[in-house]
N, C-alpha and C positions, 0 to 999 in steps of 0.2 A: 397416408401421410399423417392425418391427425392421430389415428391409432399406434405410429411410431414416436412423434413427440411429444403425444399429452398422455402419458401414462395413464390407461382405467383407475387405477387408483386414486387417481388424483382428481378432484374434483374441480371440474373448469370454470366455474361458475363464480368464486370470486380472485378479483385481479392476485391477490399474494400467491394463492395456489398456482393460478395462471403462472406468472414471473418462477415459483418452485418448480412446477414443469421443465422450463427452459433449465435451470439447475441440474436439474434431473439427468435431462439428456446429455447434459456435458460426462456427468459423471459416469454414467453408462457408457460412454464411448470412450473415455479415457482411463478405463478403471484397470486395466492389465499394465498402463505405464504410470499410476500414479502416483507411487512409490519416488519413482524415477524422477519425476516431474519434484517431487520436495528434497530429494538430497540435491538434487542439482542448485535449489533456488535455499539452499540452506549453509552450503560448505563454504560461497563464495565469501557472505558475511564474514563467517567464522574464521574463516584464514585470516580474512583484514584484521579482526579482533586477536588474535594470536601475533600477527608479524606488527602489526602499530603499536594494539594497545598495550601488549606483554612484552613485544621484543624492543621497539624504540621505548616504552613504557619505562624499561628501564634503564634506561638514559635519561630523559625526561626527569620522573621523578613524582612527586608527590605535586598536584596542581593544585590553586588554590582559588575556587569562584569567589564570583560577585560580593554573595554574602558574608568572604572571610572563612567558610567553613575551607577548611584543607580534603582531600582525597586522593586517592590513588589514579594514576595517569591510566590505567587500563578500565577502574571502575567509571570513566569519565567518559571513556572514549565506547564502550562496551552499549551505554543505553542508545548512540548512538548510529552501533550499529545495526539495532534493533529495529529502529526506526526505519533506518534506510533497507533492511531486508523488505521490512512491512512496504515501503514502497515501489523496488522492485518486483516484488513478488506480482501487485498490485496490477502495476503497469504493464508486465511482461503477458498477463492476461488480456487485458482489455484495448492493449492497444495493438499490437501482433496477432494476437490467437484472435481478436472480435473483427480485429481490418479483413483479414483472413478470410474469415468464416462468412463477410457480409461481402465482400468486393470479389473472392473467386470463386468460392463453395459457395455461394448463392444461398449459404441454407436459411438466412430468414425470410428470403423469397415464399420459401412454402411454409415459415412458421406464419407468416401474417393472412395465408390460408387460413388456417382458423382462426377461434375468438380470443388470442395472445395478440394484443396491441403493440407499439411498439415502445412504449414505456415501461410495458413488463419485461418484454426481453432486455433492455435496459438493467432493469432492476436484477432479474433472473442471473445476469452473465456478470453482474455486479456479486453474488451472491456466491456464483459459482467460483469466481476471481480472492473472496474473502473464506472459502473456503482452505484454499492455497496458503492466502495469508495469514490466518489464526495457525495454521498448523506451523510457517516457520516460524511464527514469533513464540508460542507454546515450546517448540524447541530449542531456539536459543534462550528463552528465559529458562531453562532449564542448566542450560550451559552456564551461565550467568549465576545463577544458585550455587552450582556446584562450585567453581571456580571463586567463590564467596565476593562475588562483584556486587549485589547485592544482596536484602535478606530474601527465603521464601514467600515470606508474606508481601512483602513488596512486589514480588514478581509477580503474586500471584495480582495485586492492584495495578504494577503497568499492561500487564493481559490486557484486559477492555481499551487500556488505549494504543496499545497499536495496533488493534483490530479497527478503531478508529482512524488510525492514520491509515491504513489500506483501503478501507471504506473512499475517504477522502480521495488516492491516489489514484484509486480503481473509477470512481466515478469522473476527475477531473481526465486520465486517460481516454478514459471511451468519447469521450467529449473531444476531446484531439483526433481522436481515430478515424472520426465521420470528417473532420478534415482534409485526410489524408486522399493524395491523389497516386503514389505507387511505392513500394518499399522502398526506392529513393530516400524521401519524405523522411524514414525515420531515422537515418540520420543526424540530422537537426534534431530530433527529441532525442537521440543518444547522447547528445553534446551537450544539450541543456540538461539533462539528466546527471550525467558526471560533476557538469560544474556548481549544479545542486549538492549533491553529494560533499566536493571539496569545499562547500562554501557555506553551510548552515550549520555553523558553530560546532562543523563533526569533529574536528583532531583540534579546536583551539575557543576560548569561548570568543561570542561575537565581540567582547570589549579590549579584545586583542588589534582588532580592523581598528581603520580611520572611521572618520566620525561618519563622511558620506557612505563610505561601505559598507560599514555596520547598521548604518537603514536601509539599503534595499539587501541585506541579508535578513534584518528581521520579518522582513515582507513579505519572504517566498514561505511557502509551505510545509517546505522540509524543516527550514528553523522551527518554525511553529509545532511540529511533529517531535523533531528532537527535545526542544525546550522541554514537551510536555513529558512525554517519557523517561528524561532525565529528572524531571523534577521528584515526579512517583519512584522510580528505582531507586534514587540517592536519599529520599526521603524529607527533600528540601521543598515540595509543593506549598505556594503558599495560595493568595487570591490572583496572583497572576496564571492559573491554570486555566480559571476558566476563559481567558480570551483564546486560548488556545484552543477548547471545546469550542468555543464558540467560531473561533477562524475552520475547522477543520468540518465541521456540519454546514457552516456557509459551503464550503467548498463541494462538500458529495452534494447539496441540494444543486447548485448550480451545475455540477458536471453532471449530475440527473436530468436536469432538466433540460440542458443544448442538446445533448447527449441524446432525447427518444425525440426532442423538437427537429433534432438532424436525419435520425433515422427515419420517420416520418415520412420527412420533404422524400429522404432518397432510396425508400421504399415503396413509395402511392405513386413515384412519377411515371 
């Protein structure tokens, strides 16, 4: 058992290596569909950004933010959808594939056989989950490029952060996951997930909503996500970015931390 999840290779002895171990063995085990695994968590954005932001896009028109700059209704709606892959991607990992793997395959039953704690697998399937993530957001920023929604260089600056907003999604998921009492369950995170989606300044900015709405929109995660990624792609980032650093690293530290504090409890019982 240890000889099939902690690679020779890999030295167990400190926790990162430990946690890359758990990575490791995702990737070995998924590696003939994982192809599959990124067009699928890739086309879906992509259509949205084609039939919104290009096809109603042009009805719509040329939209005008907060600070008066004018731009294009596709290039507005485009960073947003980036975001929200970044979090899909994120989620559809750590909270399906990790409920999964911990409540019916049993398999960290016998990871915590060896010396992988349960903060490293945590971290590990966090890791393996932003692997997924960097690679859609790397392609639809590339889509974004070409389609001149932004510049290259910008794309290549919102890179780091929606590897960040996955971080964030991926960690705050797994942290619901240990929640979770049977596929039932996710249900309710699909519904709150959607109304995420239609409600964090994706197709309209927040100063469109009433005043009470547009405060628990700027609260949730996804705004914070968006906001930031749109700021770095449209090229309008100013000192309001960093609370959005700062909301989205609170966020992976706390979903880290329920997250191996629940595995834990419902592992050693």
């Amino acid at each position: 058992m240890v000889t099939l999840l902690l690679p020779r290779l890999v030295d167990v002895s400190a926790p990162s290596r430990r946690a890359a171990s758990v990575a490791e063995r995702n990737v070995a085990a998924l590696r003939s569909v994982y192809w599959l695994l990124l067009a699928s968590g890739f086309v879906e954005p992509l259509l949205y950004l084609l039939s919104i932001g290009v096809g109603v896009g042009t009805l719509v028109g040329d939209l005008t933010l907060p600070g008066g700059r004018v731009v294009d209704y596709a290039a507005f709606v485009a960073p947003a959808m980036l975001a929200s892959s970044a979090m899909t991607g994120a989620l559809a990992e750590t909270t399906f594939n990790f409920f999964g793997k911990m409540k019916y395959m049993k398999l960290y039953d016998g990871v915590i056989a060896t010396p992988v704690q349960p903060f490293e697998i945590a971290l590990g399937e966090l890791g393996w989950a932003m692997l997924r993530g960097a690679a859609y957001s790397a392609a639809f920023l590339v889509v974004m490029a070409a389609m001149d929604l932004t510049t290259p260089a910008r794309a290549v600056a919102a890179f780091p952060a929606a590897v960040l907003v996955g971080f964030a999604f991926g960690a705050l998921g797994m942290a619901l996951a240990t929640f979770m009492r049977s596929w039932q369950d996710f249900d309710l995170m699909g519904s709150a997930q959607f109304t995420l989606f239609l409600f964090s300044g994706t197709f309209v900015p927040a100063e469109a909503y009433p005043a009470l709405l547009r405060w628990l929109v700027e609260v949730t995660p996804l705004y914070r996500s968006v906001h930031l990624v749109r700021a770095v792609s449209l090229g309008t980032a100013g000192w309001s970015w960093l609370l959005d650093v700062l909301y989205l690293l609170g966020a992976m530290a706390l979903g880290l931390l329920v997250a191996s504090r629940r595995m834990g409890r419902l592992l050693y019982k």
